[in-house]
C-alpha positions as CSV (number, residue, x, y, z in Angstrom):
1,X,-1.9,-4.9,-5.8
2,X,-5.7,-4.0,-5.3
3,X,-6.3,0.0,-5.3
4,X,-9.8,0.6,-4.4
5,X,-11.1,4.5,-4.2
6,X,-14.1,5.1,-2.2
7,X,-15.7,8.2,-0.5
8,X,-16.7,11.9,-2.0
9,X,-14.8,13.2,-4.9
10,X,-13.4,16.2,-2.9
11,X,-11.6,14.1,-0.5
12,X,-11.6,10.4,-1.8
13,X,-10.4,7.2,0.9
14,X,-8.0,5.5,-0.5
15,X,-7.6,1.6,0.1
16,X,-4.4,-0.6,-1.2
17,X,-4.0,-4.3,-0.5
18,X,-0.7,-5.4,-1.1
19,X,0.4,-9.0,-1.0
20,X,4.6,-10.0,-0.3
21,X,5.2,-6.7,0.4
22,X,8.0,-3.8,2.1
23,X,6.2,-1.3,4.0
24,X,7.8,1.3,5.4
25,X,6.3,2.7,8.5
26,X,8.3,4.6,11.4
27,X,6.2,2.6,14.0
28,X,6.5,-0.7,12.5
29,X,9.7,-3.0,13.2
30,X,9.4,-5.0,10.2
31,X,9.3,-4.1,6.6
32,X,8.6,-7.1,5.4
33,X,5.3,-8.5,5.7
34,X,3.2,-11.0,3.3
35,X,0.2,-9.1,3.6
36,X,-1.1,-5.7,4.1
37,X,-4.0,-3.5,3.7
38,X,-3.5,0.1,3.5
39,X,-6.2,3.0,4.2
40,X,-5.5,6.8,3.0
41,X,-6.6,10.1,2.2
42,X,-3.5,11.1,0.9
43,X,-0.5,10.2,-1.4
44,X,0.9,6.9,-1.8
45,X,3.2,5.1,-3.8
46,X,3.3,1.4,-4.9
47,X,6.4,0.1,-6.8
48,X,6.8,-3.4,-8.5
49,X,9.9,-5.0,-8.8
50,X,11.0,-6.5,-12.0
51,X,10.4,-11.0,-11.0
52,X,14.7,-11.1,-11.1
53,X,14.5,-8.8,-8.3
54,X,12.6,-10.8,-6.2
């Protein structure tokens, strides 16, 4: 996981690369992709599972 916070302090862009990931977006068929970038100004919430899990 790479977070990377740009932009003004008032309302900060958001960036997360994620690598192996689930992704869960109502416009996207699968949840499941090896690689993802992510671009927001609000919320988001990034969860590691434990290596047995995986």
């Amino acid at each position: 996981v790479k977070v990377t916070v740009t932009g003004e302090a008032s309302r900060p862009v958001i960036e997360v690369e994620l690598t192996d990931a689930w992704v869960w977006d109502m416009y996207r068929k699968t949840r499941f992709i090896p690689r993802v970038r992510v671009l927001t100004f609000k919320d988001v919430n990034v969860e590691e599972l434990p290596p047995q899990e995986l």
